[in-house]
SEKELO-578238 format. One record per atom (N, C-alpha, C): y, x, z. Coordinates in pm, whole numbers, plus 50000, padded with zeros to 5 digits. Layout:
residues N
YXZ
...
END
This chain:
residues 141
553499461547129
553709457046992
554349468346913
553749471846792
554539481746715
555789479146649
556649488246652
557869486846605
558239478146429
558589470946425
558849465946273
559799466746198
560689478946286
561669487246191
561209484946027
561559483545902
561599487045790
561599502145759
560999510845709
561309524745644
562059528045609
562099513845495
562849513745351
563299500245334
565079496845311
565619484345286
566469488545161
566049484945040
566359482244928
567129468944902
568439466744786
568389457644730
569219459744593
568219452744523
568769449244373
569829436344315
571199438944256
571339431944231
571319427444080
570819422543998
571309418443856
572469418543790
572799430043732
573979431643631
574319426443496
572929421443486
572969413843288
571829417343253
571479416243149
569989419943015
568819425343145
568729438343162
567489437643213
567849449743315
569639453043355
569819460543443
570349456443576
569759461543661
569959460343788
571029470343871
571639469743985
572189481244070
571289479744192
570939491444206
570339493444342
570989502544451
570429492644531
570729501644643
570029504244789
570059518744868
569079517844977
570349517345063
569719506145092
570679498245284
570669507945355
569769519445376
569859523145542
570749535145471
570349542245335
571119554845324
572539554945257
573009539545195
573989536045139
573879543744969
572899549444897
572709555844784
572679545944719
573369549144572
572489533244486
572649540744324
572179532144238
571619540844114
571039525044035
571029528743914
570819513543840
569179517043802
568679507643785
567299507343709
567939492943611
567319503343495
566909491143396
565899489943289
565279475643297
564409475543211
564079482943097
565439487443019
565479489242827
565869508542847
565909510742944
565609525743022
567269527742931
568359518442935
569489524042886
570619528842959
571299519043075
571739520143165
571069530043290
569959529843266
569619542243386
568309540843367
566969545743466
565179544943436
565129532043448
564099531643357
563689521043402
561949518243491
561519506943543
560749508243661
559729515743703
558869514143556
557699524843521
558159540843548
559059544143457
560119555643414
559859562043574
561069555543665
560849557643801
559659555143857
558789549143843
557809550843912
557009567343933
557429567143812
556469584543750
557109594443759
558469594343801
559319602243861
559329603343985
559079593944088
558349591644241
557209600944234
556199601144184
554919604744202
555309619244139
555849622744071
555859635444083
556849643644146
558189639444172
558879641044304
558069644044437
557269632544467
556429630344571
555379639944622
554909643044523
554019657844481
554809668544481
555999669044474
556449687144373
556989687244552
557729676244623
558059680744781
556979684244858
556069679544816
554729679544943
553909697844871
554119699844730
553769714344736
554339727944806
555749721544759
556869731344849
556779731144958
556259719545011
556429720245187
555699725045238
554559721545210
552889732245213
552809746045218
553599747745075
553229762645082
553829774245135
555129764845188
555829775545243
555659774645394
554869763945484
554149763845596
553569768145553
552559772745492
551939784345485
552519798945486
553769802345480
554279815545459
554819818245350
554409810045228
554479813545107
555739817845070
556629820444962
557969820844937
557569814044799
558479800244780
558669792744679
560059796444634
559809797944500
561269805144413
561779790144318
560689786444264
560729773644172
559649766644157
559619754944139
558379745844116
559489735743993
559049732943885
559089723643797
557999712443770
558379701543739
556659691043737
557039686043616
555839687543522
555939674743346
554979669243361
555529653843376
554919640743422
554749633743261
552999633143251
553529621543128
552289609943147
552199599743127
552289590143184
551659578143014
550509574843074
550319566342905
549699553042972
550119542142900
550009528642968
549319517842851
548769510842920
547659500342834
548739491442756
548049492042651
548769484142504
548829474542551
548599467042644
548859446442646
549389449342839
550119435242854
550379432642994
549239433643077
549819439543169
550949444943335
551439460843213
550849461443147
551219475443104
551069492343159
550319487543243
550459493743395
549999510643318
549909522143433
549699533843394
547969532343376
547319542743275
546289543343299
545809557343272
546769562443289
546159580043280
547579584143313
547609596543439
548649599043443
548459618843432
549079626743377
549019639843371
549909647143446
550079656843532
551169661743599
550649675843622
551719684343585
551509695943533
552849702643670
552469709843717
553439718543772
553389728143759
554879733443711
555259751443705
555699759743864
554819767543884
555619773544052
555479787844052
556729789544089
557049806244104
556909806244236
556239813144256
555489818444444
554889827344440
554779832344580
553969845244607
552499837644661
552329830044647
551209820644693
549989822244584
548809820944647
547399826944536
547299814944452
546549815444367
546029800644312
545119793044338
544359796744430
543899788344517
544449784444606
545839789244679
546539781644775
547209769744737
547639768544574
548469758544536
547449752144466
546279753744401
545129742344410
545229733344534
544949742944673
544509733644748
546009723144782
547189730044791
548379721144791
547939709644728
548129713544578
548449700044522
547169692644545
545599696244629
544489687344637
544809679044746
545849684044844
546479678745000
547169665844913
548339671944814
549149661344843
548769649744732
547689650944639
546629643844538
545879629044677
545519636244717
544789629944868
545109625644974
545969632045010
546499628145167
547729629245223
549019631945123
550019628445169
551199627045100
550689623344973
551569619844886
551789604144914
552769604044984
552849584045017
553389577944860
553619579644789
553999574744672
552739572944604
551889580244571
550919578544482
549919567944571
549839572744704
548509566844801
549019547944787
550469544644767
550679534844760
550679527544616
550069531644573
549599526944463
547939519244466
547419521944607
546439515544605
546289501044606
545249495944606
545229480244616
544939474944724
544619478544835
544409472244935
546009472645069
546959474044977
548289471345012
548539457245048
549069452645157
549339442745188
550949436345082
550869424745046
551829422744954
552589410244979
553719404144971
554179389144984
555479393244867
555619384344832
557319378844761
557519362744772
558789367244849
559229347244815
560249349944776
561109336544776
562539331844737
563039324244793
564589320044790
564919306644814
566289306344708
566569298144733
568129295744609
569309301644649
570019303744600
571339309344650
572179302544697
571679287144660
572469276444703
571869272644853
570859274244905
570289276445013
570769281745122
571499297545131
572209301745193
572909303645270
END
């Protein structure tokens, strides 16, 4: 039977209006998300900060298994979303700046690796993700 360790144990708690505190259980880090992006990002915000995080580690990591020498990589993420609900992204642009001794075809093919095959942030954005949410009351407990 495979292990059913969790990766990742998150929890949010509700602070008021539309901000939350989060926090990751296993690493003890926590950081607010909120809806009105005032108190800290909010979900989208972070989402598009993941995906290009997600990308700008997986170039660096690449290219310098390759030999490369990475001096800097910068990423401008912008991100435009459908006028009516889920709101969701529907074009996303990501631009990276990288100072390397690496050709430009080596950091094409990077960022085609981590576009494709190992950017776990973006790849989880697919739909054939297995999904559940429940609840119960607090009075339940």
């Amino acid at each position: 039977m495979p292990d059913m360790t969790p990766d990742v144990a998150l929890s949010l708690t509700w602070t008021g209006g539309q901000a939350f505190a989060a926090r990751d259980e296993k690493r003890g880090t926590e950081w607010v998300v909120d809806g009105k992006n005032e108190a800290g990002a909010g979900p989208v915000v972070l989402l598009g900060s993941a995906v290009a995080g997600c990308m700008g580690i997986d170039i660096v990591h690449i290219l310098t298994r390759g030999r490369f020498e990475v001096r800097s990589l910068t990423a401008a993420f912008t991100g435009y979303r459908a006028g009516t609900d889920p709101k969701r992204y529907t074009r996303i642009d990501l631009h990276f700046t990288v100072d390397t001794s690496a050709p430009d075809e080596q950091i094409e093919r990077a960022i085609a690796l981590s576009r494709d095959k190992y950017c776990s942030v973006w790849q989880s954005l697919r739909e054939d993700i297995a999904f559940t949410a429940t609840f119960q009351k607090s009075d339940q407990v």
